[in-house]
Backbone as XML, in Angstrom:
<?xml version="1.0"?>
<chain id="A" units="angstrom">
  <residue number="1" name="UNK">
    <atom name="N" x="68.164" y="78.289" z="97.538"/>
    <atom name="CA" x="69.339" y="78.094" z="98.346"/>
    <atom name="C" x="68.969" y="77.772" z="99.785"/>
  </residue>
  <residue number="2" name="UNK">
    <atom name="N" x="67.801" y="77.586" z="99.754"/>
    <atom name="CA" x="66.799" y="77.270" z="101.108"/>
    <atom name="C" x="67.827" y="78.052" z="102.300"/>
  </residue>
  <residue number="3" name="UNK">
    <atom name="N" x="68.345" y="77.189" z="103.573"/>
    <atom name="CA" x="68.794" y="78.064" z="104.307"/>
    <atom name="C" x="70.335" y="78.678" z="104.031"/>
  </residue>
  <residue number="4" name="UNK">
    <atom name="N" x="71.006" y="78.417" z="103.401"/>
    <atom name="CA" x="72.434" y="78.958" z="102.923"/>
    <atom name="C" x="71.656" y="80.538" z="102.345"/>
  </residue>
  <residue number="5" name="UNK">
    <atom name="N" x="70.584" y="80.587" z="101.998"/>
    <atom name="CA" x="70.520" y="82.214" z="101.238"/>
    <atom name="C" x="70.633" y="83.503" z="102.100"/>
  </residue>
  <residue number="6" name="UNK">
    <atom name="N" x="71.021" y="83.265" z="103.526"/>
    <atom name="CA" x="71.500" y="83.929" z="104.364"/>
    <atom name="C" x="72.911" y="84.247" z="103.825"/>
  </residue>
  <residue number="7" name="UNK">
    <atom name="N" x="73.578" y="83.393" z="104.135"/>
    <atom name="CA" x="75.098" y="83.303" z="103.858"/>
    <atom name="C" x="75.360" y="84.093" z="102.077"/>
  </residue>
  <residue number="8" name="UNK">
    <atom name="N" x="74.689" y="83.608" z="101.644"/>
    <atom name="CA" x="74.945" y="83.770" z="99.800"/>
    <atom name="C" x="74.672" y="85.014" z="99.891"/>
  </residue>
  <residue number="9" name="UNK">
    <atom name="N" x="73.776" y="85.966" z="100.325"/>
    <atom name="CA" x="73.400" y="86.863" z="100.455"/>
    <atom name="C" x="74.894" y="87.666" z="100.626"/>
  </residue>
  <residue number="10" name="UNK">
    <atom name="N" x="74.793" y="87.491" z="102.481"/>
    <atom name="CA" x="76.505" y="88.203" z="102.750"/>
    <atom name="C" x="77.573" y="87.943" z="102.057"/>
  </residue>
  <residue number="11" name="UNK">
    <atom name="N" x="77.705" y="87.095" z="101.154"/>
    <atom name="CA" x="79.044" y="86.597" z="100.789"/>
    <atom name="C" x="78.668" y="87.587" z="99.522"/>
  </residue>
  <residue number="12" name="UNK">
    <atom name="N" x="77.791" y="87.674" z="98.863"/>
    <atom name="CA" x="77.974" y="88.618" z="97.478"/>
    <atom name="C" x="77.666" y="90.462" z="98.244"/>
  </residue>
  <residue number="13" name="UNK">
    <atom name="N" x="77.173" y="90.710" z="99.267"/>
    <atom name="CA" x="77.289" y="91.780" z="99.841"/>
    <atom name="C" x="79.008" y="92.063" z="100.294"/>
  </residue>
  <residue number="14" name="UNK">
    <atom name="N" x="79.233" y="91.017" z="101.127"/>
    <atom name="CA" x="80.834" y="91.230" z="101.124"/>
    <atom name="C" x="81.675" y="91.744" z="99.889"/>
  </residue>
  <residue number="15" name="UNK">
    <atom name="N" x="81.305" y="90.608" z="98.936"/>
    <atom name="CA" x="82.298" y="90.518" z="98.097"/>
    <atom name="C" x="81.764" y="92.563" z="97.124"/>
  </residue>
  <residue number="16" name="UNK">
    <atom name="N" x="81.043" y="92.841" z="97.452"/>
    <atom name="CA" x="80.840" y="94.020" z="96.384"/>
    <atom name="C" x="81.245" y="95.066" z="97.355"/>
  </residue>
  <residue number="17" name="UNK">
    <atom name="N" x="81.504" y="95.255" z="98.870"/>
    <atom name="CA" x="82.097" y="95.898" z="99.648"/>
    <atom name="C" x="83.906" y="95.806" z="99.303"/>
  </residue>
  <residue number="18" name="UNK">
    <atom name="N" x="83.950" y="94.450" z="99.348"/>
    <atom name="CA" x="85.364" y="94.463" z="98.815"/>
    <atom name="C" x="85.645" y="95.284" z="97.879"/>
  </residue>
  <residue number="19" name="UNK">
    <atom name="N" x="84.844" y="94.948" z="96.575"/>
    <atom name="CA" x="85.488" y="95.769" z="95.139"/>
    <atom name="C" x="85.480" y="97.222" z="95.691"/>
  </residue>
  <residue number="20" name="UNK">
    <atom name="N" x="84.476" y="97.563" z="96.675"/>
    <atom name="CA" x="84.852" y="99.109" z="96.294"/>
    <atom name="C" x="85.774" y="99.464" z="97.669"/>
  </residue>
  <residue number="21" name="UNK">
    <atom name="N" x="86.347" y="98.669" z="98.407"/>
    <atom name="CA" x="87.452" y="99.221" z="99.129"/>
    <atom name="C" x="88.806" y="98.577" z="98.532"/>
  </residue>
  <residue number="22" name="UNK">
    <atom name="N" x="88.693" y="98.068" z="97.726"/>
    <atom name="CA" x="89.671" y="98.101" z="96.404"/>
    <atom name="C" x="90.082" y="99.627" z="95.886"/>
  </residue>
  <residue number="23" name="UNK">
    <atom name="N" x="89.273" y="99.565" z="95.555"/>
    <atom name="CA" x="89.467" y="101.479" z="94.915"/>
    <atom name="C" x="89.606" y="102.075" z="95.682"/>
  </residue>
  <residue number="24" name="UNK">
    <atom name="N" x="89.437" y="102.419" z="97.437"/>
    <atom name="CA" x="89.246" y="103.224" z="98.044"/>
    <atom name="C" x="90.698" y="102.989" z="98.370"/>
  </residue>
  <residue number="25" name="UNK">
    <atom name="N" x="91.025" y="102.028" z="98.778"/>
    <atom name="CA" x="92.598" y="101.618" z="99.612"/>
    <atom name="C" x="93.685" y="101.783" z="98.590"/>
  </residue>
  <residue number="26" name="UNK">
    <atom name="N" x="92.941" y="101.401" z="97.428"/>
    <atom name="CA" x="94.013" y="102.014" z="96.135"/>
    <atom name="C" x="94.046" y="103.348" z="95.871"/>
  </residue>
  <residue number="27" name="UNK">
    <atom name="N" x="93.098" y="103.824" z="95.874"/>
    <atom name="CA" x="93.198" y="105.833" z="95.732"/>
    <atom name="C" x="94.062" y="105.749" z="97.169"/>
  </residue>
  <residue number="28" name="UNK">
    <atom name="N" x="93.847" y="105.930" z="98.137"/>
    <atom name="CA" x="95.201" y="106.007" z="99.261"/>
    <atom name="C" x="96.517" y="105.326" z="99.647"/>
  </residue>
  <residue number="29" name="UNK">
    <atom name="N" x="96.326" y="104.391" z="99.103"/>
    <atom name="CA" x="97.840" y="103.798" z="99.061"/>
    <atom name="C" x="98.304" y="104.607" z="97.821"/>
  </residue>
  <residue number="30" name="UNK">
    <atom name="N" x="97.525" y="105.273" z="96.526"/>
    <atom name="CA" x="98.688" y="105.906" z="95.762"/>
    <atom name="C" x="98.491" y="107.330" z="95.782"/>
  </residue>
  <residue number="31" name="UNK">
    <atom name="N" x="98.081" y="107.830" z="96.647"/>
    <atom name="CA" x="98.135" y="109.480" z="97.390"/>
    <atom name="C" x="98.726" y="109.978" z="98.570"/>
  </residue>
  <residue number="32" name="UNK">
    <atom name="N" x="98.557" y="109.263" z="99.351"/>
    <atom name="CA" x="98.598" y="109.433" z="100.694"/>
    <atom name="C" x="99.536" y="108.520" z="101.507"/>
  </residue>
  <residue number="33" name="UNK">
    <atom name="N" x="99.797" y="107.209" z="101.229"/>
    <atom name="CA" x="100.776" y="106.611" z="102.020"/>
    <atom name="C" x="102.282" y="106.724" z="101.768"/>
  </residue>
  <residue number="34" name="UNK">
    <atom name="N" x="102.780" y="106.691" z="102.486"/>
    <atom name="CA" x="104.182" y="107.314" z="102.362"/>
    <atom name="C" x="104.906" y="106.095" z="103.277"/>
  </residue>
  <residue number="35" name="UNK">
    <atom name="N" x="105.631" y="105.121" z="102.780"/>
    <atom name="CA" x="105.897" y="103.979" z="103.316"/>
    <atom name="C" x="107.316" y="103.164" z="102.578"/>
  </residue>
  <residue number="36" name="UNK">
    <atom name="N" x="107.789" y="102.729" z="103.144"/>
    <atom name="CA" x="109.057" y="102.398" z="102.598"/>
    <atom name="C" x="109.016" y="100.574" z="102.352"/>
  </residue>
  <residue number="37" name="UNK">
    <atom name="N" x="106.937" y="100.542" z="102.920"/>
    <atom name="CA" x="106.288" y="99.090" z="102.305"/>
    <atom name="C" x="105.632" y="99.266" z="101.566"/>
  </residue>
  <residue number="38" name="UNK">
    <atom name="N" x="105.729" y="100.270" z="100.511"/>
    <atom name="CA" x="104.207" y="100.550" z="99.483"/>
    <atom name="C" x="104.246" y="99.366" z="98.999"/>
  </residue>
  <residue number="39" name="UNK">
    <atom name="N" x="105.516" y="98.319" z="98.544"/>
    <atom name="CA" x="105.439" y="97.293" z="97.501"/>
    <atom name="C" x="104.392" y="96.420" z="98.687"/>
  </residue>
  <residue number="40" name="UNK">
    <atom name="N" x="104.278" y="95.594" z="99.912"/>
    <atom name="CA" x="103.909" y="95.128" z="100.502"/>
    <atom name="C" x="102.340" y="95.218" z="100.659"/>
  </residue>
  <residue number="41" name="UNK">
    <atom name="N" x="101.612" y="96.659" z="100.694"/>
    <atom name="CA" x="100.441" y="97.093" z="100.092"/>
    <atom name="C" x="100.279" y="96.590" z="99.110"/>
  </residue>
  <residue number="42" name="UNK">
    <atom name="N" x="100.924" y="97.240" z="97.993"/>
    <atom name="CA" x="100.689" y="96.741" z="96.912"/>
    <atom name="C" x="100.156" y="95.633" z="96.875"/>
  </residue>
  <residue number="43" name="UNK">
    <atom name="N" x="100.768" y="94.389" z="96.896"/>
    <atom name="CA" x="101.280" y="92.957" z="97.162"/>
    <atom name="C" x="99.378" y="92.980" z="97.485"/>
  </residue>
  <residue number="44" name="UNK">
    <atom name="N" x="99.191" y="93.044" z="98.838"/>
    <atom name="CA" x="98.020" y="92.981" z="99.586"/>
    <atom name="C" x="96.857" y="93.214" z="98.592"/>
  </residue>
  <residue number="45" name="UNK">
    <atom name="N" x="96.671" y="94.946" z="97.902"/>
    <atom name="CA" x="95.644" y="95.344" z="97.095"/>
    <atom name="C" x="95.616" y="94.109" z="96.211"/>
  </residue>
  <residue number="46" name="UNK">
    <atom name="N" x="96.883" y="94.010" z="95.142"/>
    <atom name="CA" x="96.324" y="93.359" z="94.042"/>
    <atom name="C" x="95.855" y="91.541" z="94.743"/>
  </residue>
  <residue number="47" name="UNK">
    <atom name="N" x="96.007" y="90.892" z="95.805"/>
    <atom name="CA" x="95.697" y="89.474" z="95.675"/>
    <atom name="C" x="94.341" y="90.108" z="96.519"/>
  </residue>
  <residue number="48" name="UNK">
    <atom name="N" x="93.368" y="91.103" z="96.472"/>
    <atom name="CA" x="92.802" y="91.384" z="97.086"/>
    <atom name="C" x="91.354" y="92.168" z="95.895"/>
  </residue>
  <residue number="49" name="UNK">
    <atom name="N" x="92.298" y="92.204" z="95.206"/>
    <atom name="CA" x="91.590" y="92.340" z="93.740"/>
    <atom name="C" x="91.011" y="91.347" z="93.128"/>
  </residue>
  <residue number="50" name="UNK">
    <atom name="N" x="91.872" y="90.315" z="93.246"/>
    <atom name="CA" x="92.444" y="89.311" z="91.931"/>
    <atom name="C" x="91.124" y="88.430" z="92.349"/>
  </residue>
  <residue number="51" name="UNK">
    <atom name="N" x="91.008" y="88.296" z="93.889"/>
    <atom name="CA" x="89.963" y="87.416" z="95.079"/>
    <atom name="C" x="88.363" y="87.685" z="94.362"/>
  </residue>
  <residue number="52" name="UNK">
    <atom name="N" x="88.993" y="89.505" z="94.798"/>
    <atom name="CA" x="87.686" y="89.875" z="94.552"/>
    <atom name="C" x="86.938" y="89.687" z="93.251"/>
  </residue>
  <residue number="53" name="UNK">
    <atom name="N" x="87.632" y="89.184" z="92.064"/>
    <atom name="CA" x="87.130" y="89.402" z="90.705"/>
    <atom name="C" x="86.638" y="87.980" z="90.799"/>
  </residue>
  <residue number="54" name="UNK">
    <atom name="N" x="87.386" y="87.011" z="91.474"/>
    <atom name="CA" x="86.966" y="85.607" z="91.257"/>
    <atom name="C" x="85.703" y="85.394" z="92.346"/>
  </residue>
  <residue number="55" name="UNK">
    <atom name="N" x="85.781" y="85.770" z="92.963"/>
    <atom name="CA" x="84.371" y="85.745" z="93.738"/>
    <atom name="C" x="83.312" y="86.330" z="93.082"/>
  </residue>
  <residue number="56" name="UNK">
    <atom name="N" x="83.129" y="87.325" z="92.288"/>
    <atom name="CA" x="81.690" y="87.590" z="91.515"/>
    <atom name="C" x="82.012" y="86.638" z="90.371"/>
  </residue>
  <residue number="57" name="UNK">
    <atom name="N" x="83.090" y="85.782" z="89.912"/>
    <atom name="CA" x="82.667" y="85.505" z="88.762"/>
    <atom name="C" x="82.225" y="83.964" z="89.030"/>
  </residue>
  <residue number="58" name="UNK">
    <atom name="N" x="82.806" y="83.765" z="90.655"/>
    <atom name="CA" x="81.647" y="82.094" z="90.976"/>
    <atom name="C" x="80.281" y="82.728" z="91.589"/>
  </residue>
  <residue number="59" name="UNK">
    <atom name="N" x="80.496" y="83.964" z="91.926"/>
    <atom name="CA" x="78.752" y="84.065" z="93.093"/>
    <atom name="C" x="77.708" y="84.255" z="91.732"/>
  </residue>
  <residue number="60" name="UNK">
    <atom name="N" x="77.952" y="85.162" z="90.595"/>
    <atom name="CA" x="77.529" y="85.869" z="89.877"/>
    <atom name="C" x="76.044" y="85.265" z="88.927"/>
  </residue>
  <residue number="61" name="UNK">
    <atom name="N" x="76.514" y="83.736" z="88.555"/>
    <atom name="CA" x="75.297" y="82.757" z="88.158"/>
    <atom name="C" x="75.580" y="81.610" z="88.626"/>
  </residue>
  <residue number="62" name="UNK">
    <atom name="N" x="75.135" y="81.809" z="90.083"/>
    <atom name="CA" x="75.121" y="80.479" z="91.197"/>
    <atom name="C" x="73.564" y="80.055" z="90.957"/>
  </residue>
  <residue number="63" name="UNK">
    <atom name="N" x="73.275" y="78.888" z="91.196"/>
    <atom name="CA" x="71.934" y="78.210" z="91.208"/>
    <atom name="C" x="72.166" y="77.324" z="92.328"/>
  </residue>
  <residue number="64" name="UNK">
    <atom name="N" x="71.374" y="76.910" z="92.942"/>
    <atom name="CA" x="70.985" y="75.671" z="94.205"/>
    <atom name="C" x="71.995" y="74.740" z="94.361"/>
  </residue>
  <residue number="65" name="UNK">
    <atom name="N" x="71.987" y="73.955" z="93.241"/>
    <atom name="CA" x="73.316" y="72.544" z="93.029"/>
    <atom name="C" x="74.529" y="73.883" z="93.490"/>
  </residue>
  <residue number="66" name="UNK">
    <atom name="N" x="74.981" y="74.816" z="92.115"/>
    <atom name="CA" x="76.264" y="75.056" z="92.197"/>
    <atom name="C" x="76.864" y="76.250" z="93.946"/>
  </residue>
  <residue number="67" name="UNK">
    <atom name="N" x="75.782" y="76.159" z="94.468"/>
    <atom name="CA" x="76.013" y="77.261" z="95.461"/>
    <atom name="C" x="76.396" y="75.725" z="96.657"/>
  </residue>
  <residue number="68" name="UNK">
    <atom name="N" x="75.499" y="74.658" z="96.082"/>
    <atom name="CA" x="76.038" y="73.811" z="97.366"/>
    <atom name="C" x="77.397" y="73.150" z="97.355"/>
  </residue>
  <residue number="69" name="UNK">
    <atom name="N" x="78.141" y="73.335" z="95.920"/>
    <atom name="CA" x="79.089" y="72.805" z="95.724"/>
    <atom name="C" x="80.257" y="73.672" z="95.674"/>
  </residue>
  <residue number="70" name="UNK">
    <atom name="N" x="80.166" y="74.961" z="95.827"/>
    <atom name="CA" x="80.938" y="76.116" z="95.518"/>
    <atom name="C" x="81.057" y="77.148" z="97.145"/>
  </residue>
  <residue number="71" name="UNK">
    <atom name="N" x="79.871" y="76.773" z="97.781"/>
    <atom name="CA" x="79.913" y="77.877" z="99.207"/>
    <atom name="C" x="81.247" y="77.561" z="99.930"/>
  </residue>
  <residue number="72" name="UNK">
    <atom name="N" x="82.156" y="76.408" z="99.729"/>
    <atom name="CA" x="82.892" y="76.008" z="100.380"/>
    <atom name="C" x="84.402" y="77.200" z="99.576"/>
  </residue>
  <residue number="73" name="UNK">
    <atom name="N" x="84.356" y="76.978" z="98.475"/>
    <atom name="CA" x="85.242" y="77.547" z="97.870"/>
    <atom name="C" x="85.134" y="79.114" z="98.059"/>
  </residue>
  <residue number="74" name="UNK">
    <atom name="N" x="84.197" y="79.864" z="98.340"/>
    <atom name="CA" x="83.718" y="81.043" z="98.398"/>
    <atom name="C" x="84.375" y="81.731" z="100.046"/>
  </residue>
  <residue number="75" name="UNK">
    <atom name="N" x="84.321" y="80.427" z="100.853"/>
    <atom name="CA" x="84.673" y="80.787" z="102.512"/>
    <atom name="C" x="85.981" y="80.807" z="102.493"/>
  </residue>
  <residue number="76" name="UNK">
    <atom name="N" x="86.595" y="79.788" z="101.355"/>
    <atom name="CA" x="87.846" y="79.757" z="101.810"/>
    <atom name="C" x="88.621" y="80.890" z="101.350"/>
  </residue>
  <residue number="77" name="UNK">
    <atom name="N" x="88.218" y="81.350" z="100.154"/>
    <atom name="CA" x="88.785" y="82.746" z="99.624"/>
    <atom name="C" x="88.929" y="83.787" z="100.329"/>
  </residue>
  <residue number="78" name="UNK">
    <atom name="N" x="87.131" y="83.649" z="100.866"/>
    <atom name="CA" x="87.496" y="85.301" z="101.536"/>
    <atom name="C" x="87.994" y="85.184" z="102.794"/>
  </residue>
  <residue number="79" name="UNK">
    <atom name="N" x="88.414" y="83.980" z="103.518"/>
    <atom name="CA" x="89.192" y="83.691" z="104.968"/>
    <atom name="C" x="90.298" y="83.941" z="105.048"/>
  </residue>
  <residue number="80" name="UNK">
    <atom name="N" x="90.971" y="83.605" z="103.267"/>
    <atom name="CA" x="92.144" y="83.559" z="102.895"/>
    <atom name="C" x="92.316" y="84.888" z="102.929"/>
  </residue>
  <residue number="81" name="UNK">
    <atom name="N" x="91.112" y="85.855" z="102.031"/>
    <atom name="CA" x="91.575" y="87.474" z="101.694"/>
    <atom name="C" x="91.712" y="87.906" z="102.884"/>
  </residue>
  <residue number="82" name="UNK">
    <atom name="N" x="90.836" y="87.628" z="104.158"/>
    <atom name="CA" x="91.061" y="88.672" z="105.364"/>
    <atom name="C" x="92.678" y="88.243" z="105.932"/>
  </residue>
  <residue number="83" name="UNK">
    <atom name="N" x="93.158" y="87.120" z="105.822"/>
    <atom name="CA" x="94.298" y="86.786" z="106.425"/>
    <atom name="C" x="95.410" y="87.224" z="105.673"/>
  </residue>
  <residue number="84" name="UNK">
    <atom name="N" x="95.199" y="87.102" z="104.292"/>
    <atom name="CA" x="96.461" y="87.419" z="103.806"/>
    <atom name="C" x="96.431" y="88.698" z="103.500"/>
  </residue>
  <residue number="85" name="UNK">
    <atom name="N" x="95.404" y="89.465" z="103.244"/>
    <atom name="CA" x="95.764" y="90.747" z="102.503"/>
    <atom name="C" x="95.402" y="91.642" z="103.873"/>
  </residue>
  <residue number="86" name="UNK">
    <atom name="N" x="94.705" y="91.022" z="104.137"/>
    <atom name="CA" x="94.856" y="92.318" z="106.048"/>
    <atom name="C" x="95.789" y="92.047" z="106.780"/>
  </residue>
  <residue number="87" name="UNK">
    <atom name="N" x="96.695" y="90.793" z="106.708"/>
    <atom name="CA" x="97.916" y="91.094" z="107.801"/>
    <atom name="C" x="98.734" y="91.374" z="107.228"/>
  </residue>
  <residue number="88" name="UNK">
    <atom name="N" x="98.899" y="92.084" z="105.574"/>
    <atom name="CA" x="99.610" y="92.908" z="104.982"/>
    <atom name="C" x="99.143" y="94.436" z="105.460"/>
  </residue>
  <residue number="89" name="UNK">
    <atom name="N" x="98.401" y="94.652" z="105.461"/>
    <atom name="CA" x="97.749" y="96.246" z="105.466"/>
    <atom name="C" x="97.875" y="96.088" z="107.054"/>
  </residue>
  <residue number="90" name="UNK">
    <atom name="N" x="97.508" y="95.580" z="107.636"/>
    <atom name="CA" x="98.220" y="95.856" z="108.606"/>
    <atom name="C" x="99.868" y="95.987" z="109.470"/>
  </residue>
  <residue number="91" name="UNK">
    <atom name="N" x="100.513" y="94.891" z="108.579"/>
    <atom name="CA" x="101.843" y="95.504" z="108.716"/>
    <atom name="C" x="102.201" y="96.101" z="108.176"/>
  </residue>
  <residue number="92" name="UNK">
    <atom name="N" x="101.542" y="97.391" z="107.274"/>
    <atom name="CA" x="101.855" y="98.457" z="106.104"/>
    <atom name="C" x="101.890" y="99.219" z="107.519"/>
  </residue>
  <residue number="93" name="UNK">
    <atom name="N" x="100.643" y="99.496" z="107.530"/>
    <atom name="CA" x="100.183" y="100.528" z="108.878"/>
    <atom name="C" x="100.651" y="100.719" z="110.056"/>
  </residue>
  <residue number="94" name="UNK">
    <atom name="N" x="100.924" y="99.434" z="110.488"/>
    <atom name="CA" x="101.263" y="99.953" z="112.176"/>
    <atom name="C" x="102.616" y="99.271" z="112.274"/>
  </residue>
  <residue number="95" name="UNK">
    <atom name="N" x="103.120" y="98.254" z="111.708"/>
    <atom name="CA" x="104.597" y="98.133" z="111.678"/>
    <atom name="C" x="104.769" y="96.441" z="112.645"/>
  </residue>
  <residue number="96" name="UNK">
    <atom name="N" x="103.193" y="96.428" z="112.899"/>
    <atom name="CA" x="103.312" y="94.933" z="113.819"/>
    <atom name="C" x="103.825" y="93.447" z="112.432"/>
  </residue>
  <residue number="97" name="UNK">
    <atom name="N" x="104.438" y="93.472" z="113.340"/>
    <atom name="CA" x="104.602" y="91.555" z="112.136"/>
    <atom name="C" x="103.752" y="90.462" z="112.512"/>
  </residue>
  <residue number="98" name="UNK">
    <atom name="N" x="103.228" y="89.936" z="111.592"/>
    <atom name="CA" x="101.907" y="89.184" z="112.061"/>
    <atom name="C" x="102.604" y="87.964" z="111.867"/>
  </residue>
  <residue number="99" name="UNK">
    <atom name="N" x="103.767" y="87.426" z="111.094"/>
    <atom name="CA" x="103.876" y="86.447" z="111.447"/>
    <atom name="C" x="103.394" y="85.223" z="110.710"/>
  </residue>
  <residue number="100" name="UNK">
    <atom name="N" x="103.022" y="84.577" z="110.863"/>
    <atom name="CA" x="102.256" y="83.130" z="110.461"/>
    <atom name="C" x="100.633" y="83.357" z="110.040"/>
  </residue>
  <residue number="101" name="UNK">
    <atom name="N" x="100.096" y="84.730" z="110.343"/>
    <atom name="CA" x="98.939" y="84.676" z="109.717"/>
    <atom name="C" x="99.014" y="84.783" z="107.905"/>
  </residue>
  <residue number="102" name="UNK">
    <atom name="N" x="99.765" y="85.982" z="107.643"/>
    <atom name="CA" x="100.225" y="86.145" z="106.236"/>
    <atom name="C" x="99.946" y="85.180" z="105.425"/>
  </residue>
  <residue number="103" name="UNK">
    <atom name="N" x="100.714" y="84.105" z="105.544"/>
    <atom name="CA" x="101.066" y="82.527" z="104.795"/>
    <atom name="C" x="99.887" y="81.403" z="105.035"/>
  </residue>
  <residue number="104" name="UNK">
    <atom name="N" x="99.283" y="81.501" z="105.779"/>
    <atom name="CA" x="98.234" y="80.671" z="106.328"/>
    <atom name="C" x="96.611" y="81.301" z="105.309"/>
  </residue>
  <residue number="105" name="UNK">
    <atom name="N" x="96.821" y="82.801" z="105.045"/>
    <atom name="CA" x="95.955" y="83.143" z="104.335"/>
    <atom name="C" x="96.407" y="82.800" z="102.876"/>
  </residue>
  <residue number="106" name="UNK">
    <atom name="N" x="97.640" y="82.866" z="102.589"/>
    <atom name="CA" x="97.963" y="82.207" z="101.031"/>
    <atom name="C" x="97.453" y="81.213" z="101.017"/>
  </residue>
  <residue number="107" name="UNK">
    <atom name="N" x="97.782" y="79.867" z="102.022"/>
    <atom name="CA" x="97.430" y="78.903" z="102.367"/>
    <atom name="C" x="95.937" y="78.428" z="101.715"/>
  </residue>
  <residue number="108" name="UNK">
    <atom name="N" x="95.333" y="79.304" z="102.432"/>
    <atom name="CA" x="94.011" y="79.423" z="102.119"/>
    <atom name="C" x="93.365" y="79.797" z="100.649"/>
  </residue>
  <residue number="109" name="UNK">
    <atom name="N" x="93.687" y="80.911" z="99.811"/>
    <atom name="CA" x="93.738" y="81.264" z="98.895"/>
    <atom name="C" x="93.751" y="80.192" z="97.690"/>
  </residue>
  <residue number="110" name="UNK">
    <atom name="N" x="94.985" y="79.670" z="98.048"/>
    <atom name="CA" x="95.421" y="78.369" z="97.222"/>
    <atom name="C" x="94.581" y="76.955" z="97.715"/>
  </residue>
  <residue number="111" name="UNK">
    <atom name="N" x="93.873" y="77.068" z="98.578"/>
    <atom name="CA" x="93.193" y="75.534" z="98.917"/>
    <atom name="C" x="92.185" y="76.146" z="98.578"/>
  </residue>
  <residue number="112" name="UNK">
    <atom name="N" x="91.577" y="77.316" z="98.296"/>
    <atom name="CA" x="90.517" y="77.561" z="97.332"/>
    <atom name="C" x="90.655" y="77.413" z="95.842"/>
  </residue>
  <residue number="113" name="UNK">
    <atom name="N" x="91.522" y="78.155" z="95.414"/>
    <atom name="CA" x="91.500" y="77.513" z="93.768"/>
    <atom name="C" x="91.427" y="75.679" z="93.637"/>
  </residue>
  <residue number="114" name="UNK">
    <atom name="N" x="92.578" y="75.080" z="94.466"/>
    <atom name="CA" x="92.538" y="74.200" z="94.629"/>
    <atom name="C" x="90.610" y="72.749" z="94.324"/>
  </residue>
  <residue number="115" name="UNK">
    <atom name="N" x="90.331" y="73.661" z="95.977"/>
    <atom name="CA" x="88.980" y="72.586" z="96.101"/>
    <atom name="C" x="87.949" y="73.144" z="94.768"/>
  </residue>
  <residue number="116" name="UNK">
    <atom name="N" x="88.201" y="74.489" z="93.912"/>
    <atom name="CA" x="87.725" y="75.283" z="93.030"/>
    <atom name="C" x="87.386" y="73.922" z="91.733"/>
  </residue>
  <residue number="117" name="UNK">
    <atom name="N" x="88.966" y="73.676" z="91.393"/>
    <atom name="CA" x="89.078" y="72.568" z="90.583"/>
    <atom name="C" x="88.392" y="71.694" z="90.831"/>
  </residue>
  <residue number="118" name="UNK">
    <atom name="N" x="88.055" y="71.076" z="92.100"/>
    <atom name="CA" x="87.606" y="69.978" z="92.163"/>
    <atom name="C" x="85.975" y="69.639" z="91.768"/>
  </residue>
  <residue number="119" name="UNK">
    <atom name="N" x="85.792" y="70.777" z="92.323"/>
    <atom name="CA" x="84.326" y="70.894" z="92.530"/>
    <atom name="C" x="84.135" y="71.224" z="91.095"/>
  </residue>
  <residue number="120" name="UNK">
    <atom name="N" x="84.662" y="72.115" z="90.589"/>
    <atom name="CA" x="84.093" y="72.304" z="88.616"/>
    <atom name="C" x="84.565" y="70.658" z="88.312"/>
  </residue>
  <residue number="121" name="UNK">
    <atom name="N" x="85.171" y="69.856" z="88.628"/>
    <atom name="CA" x="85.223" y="68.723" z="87.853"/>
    <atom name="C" x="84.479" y="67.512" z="88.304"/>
  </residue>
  <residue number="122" name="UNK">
    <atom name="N" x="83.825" y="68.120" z="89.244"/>
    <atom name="CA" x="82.787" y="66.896" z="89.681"/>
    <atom name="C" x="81.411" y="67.881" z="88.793"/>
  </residue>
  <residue number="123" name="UNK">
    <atom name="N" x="81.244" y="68.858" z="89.216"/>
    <atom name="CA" x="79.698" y="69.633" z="88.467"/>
    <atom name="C" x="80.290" y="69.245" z="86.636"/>
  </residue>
  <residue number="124" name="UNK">
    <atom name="N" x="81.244" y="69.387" z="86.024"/>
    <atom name="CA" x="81.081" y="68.665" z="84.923"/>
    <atom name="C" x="80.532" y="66.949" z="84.801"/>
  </residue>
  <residue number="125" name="UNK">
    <atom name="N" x="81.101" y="66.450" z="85.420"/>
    <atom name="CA" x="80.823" y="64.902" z="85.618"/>
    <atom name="C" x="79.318" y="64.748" z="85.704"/>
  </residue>
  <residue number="126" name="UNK">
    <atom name="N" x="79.113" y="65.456" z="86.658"/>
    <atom name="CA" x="77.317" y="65.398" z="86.840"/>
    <atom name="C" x="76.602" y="65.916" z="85.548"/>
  </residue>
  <residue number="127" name="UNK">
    <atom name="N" x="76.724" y="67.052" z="85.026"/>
    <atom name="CA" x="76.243" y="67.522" z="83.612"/>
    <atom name="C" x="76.337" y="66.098" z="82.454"/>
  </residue>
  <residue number="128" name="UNK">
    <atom name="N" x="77.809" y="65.198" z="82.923"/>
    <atom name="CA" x="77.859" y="64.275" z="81.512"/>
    <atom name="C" x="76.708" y="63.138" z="81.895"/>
  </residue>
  <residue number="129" name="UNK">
    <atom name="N" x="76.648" y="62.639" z="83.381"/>
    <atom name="CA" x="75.890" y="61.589" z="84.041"/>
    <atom name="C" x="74.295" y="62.144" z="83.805"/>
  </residue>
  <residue number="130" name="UNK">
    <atom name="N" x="74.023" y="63.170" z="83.551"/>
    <atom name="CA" x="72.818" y="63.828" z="83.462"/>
    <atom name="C" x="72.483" y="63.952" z="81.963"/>
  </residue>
  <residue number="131" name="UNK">
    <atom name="N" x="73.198" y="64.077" z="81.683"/>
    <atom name="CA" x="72.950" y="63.742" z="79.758"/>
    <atom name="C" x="72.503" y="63.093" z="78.906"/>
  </residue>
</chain>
């Protein structure tokens, strides 16, 4: 991964920090918060889950080609997760309205599955041109 194995590195360190403040934010959002936004948490945990499962299952058997064709899809997810699912947890918590970050992280989310597609349908193309 020559110099990206910096990045690949943090991005699967991230992403395994995530899974376990998954569980952690989920054991307290269903003990301890007392909120008349639990659904809004909610909301937050699970697209925060959902991120997190799809990120080990592109980092998980990355090789050279697919990390150069995939690091893009990997940034946009988790740019998306900090925007959308933290300016939920944060308007769980302190009651601020964030506004336009929220949607801009869906935004994001979705131009990752999005460029996701693209890129698995060009790395197929190359597998058939390589054949």
């Amino acid at each position: 991964m020559n110099g990206d194995g910096r990045f690949y590195r943090l991005l699967v360190v991230l992403t395994a920090l995530s899974g376990a403040s998954v569980i952690m934010l989920g054991a307290w959002g269903a003990h301890w918060l007392d909120s008349p936004q639990q659904h809004v948490f909610d909301t937050a945990l699970r697209y925060q889950a959902w991120h997190t499962l799809a990120l080990v299952a592109v980092l998980m058997p990355m090789t050279d080609a697919r990390w150069q064709r995939l690091r893009s899809v990997c940034g946009l997810w988790w740019l998306g997760m900090m925007l959308f699912s933290g300016s939920l947890y944060v308007m769980v918590l302190t009651g601020w309205r964030v506004g336009w970050v929220t949607p801009c992280g869906g935004l994001l989310l979705m131009a990752g599955w999005l460029w996701l597609a693209r890129q698995w349908w060009c790395l197929i193309g190359d597998r058939r041109t390589a054949a």
